[in-house]
C-alpha positions as CSV (number, residue, x, y, z in Angstrom):
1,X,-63.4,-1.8,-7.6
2,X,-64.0,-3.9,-4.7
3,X,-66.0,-7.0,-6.1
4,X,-64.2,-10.3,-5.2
5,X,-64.8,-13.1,-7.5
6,X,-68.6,-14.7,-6.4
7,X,-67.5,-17.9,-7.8
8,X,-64.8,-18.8,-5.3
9,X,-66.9,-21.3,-2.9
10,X,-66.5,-22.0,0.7
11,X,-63.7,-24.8,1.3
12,X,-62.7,-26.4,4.0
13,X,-61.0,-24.0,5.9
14,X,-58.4,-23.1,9.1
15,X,-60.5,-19.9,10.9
16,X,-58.1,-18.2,13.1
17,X,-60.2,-15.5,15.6
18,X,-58.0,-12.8,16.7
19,X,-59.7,-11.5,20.2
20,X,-61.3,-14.7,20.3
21,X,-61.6,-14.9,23.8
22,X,-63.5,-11.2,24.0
23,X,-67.5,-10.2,23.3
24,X,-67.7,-10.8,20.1
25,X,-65.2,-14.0,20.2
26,X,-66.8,-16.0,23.0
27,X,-70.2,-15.4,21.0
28,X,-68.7,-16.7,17.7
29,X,-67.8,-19.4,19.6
30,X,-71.3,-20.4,21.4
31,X,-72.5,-20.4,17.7
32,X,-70.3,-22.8,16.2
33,X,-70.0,-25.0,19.8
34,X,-73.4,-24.8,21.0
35,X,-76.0,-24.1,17.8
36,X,-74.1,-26.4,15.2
37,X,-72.9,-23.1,13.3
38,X,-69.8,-25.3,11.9
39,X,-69.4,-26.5,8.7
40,X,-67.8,-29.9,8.1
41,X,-64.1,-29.1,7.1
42,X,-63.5,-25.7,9.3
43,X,-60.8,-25.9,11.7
44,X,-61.6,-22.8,14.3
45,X,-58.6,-20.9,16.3
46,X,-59.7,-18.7,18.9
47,X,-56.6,-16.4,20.0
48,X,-56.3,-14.4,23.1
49,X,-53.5,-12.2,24.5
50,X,-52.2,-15.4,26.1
51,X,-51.1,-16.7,22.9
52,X,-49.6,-13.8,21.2
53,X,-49.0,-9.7,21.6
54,X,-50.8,-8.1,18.4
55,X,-49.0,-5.4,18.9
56,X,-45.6,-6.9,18.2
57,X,-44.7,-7.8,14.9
58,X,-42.6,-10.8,15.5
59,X,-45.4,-12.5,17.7
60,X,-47.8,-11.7,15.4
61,X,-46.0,-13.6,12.3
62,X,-45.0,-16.6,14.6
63,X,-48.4,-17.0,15.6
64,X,-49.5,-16.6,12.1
65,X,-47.2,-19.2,10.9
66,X,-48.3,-21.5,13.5
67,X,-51.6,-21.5,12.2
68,X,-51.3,-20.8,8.6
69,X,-55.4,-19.8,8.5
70,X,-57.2,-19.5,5.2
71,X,-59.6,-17.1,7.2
72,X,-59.0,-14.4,9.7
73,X,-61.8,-12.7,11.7
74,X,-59.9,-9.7,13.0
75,X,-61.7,-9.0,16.4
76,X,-58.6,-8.0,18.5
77,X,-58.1,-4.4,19.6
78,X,-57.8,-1.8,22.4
79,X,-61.0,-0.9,23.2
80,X,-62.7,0.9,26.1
81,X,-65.7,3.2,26.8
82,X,-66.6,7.0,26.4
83,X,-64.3,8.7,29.4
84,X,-61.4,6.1,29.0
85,X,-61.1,7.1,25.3
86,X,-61.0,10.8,26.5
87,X,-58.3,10.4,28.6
88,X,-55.7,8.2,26.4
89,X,-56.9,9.1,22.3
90,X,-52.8,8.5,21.6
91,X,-53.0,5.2,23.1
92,X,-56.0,4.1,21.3
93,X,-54.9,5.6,17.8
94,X,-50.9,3.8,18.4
95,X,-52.1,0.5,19.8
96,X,-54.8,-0.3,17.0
97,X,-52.6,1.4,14.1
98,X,-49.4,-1.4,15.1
99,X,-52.6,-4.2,15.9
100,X,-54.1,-4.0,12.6
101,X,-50.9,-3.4,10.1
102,X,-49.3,-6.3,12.1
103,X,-52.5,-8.8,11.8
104,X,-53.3,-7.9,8.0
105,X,-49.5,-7.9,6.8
106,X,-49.2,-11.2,8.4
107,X,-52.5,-12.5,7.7
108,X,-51.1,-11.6,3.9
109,X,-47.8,-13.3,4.1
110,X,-49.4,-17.0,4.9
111,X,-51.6,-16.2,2.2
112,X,-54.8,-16.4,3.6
113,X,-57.3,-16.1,1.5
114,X,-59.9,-14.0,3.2
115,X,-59.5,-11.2,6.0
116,X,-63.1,-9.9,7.6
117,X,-62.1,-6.5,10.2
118,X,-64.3,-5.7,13.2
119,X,-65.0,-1.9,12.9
120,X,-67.2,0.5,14.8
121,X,-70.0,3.1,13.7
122,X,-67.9,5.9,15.9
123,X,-65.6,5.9,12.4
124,X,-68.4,7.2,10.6
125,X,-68.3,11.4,10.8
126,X,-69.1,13.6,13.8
127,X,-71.0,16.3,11.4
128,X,-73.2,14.1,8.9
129,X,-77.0,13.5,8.0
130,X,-78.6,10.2,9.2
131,X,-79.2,8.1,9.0
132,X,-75.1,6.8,7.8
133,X,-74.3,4.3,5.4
134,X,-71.5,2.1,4.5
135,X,-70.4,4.8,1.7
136,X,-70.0,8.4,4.3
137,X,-67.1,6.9,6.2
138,X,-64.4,9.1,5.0
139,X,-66.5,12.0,4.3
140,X,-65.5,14.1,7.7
141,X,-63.7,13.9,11.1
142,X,-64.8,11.4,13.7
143,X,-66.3,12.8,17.0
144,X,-63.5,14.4,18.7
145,X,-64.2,12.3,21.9
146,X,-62.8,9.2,20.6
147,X,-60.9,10.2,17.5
148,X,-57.9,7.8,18.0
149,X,-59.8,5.0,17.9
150,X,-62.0,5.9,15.3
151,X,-58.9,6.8,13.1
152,X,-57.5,3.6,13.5
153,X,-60.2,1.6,12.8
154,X,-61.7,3.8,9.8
155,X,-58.0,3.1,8.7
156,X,-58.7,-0.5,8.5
157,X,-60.9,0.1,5.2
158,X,-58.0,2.0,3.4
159,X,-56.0,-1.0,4.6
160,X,-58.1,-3.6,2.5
161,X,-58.5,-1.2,-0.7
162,X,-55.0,-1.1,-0.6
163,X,-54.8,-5.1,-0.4
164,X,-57.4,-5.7,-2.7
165,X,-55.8,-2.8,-5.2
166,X,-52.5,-4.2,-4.9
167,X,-52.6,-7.9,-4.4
168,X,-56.1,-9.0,-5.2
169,X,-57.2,-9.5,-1.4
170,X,-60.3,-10.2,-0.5
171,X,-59.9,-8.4,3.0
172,X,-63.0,-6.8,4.3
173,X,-64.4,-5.4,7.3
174,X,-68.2,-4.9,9.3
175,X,-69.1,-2.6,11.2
176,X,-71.5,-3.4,14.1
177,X,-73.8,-0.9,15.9
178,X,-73.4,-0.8,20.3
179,X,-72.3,-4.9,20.9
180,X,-73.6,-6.4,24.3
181,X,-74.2,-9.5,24.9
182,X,-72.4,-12.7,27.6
183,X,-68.9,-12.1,28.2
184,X,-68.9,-8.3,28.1
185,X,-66.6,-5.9,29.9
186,X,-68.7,-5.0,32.5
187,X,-66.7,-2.5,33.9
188,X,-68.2,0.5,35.0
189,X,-65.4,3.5,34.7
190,X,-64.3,2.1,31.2
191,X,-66.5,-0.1,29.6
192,X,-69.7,0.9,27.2
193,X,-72.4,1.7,28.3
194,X,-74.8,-0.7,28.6
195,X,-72.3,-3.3,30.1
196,X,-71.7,-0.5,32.8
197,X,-75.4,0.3,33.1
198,X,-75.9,-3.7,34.5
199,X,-73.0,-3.4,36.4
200,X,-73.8,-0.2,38.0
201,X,-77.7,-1.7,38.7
202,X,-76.5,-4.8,40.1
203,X,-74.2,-3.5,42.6
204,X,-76.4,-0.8,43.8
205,X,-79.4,-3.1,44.4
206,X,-76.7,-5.2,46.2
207,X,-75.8,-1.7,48.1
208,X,-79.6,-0.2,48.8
209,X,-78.4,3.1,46.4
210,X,-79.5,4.9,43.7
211,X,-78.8,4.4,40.2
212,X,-76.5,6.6,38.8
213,X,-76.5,7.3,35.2
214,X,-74.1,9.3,33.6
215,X,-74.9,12.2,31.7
216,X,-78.5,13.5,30.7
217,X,-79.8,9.8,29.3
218,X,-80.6,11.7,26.1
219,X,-78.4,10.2,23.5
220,X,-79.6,7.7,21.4
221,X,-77.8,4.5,20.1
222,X,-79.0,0.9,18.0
223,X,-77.6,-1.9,20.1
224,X,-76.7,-5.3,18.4
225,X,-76.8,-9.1,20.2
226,X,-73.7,-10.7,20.6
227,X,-75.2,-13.9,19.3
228,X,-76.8,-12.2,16.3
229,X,-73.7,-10.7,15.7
230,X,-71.6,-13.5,15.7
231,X,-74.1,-15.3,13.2
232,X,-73.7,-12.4,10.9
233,X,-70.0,-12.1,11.1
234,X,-70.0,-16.2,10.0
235,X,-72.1,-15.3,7.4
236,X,-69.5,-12.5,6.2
237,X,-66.9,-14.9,6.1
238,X,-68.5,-17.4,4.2
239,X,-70.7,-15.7,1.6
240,X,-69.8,-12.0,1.4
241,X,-68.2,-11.0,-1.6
242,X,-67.0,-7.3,-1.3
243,X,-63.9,-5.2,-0.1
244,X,-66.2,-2.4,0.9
245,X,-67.4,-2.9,4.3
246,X,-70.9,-3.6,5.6
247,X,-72.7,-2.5,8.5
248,X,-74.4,-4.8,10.9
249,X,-76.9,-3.6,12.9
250,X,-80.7,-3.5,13.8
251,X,-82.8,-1.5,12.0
252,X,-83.3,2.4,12.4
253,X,-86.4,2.1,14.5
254,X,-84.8,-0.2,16.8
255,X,-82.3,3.0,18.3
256,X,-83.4,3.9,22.0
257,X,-82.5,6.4,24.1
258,X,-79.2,5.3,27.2
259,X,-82.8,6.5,29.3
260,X,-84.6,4.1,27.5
261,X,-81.9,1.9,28.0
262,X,-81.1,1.8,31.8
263,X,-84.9,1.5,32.1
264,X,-84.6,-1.7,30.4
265,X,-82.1,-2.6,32.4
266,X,-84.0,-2.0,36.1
267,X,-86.9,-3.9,34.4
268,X,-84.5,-7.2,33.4
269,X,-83.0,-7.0,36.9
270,X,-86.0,-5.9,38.7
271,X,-84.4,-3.1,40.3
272,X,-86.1,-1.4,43.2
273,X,-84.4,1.5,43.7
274,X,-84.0,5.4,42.4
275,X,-82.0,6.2,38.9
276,X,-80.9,9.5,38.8
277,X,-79.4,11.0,35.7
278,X,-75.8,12.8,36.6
279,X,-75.8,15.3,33.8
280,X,-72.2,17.0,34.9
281,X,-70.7,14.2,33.0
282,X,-70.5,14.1,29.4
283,X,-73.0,12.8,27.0
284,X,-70.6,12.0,23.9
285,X,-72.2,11.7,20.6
286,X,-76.0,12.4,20.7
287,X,-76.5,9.5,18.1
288,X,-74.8,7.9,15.0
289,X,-78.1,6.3,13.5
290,X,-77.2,3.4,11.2
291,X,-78.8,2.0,7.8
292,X,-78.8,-1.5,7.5
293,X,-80.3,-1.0,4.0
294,X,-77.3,-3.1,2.4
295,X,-77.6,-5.8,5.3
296,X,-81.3,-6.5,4.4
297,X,-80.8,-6.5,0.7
298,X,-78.9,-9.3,1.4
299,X,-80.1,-10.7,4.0
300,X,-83.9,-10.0,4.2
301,X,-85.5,-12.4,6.5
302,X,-82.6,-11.8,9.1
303,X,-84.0,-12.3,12.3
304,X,-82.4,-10.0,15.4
305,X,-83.1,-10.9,18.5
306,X,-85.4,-8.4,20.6
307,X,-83.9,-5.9,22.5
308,X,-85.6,-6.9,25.8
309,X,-84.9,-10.2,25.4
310,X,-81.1,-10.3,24.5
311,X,-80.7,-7.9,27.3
312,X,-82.6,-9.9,29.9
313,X,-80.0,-13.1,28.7
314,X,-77.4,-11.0,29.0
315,X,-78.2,-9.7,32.8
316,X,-78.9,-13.2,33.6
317,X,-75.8,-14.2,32.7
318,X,-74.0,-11.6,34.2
319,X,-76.0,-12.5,37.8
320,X,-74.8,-16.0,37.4
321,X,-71.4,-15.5,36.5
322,X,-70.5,-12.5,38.6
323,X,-67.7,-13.9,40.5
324,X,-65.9,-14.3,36.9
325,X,-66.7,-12.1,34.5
326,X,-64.8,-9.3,33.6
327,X,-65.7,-5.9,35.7
């Protein structure tokens, strides 16, 4: 099960974005606007909450029926970082459970033809061996820290076997490691981590302070471009011929430390002050290393964008478009 016919072709096409205005979104966008990532025939709708409340099933459908899409990359969700997800799980698991049923029900009833899911690598199990792959997501409970969230989205998958199983879908999902990139939430009491971590550095350089890190910096994580992302994702929609999902990530040896991290942060905004690690507040998940084994077998000459590098564009733009971007 789970093989989608390989003949079917890429058509012209209507590509409707839901959370098209978010991370992931706005990079999709800069690809197909701004490096000629567009094929002749797509149509491309990028949805944000102005145009329609996921969460209601009525808006949903109407704006469904607006666009009648061939394609849907599912982006939209509640989403938020480590302590956030602490506080409200319920919200989390009851906000992305009504998000998702009401986007892949109505993506069904216009009859469009392929469905690819954003997931997360915090679905994969709390208690596992690394590094994870594409077939241990069901095999154990989440990390408790974030649980609702990573229900919901790990639901997603029985979602599409269910399509596929009962209608013949192709409905499919990837799951990225840590996304950062342009356009992030850089907000520092909810957002992830490395978003905060530029946040944080910026405003105490501005401020003649410290640099606070939360927790002990020990946790390790793989972090993926925005850009490189959003090529992947278009390559997903186009060419990828499975139900099961896929991960997209960097490589094992990529993962670094959130130490490792914030140092690369002070170095792409030449910060000149102290960090100091506040290890009263919780570390999360010491890592969820990823295997992008699949990725590569199909994909072998896949070029990610270096760490440094993405996350020096990324400060950069966040310098330069402080006044507007979301903190």
């Amino acid at each position: 099960m789970g093989f989608i016919d390989s003949r079917k072709r890429w058509e012209p096409s209507m590509v409707l974005v839901t959370g098209g205005s978010g991370l992931v979104g706005r990079a999709i966008q800069h690809v197909i606007n701004e490096e000629g990532g567009g094929k002749d025939g797509e149509e491309w709708i990028f949805l944000s909450s102005k145009d329609a409340d996921l969460m209601n099933k009525e808006e949903t459908q109407a704006v469904f029926q607006k666009h009648k899409p061939t394609h849907v990359i599912h982006l939209a969700a509640m989403v938020g970082g480590l302590f956030k997800n602490m506080r409200v799980n319920l919200d989390f698991w009851r906000n992305n459970i009504y998000i998702n049923d009401n986007v892949l029900q109505a993506a069904h009833e216009v009859d469009a033809v392929k469905v690819v899911s954003c997931l997360s690598t915090c679905i994969f199990p709390d208690k596992t061996t690394y590094p994870i792959d594409e077939t241990m997501i069901h095999n154990g409970p989440p990390h408790a820290s974030n649980f609702g969230y990573s229900y919901a989205k790990r639901m997603i998958d029985v979602h599409n076997r269910a399509y596929f199983e009962q209608y013949g879908r192709s409905y499919t999902s990837v799951i990225p490691t840590n996304v950062f990139g342009p356009h992030d939430n850089f907000n520092i009491e909810d957002g992830h981590v490395l978003p905060g971590l530029i946040h944080k550095a910026y405003r105490a350089q501005k401020e003649g302070k410290p640099l606070v890190v939360w927790g002990s910096g020990t946790p390790r994580r793989q972090f993926i471009y925005s850009l490189d992302l959003a090529r992947l994702v278009l390559w997903v929609v186009r060419d990828y011929n499975e139900v099961e999902p896929i991960i997209l990530s960097v490589g094992e040896e990529e993962e670094v430390s959130i130490k490792e991290a914030a140092e690369a942060v002070v170095r792409a905004l030449d910060f000149k002050e102290e960090v100091v690690y506040d290890t009263d507040k919780s570390d999360g998940q010491f890592k969820k290393t990823a295997s992008n084994a699949k990725l590569m077998r199909y994909l072998p000459n896949f070029a990610f964008t270096p760490f440094e590098k993405a996350l020096k564009e990324t400060c950069d733009w966040f310098v330069a478009n402080y006044d507007n971007a979301r903190k």
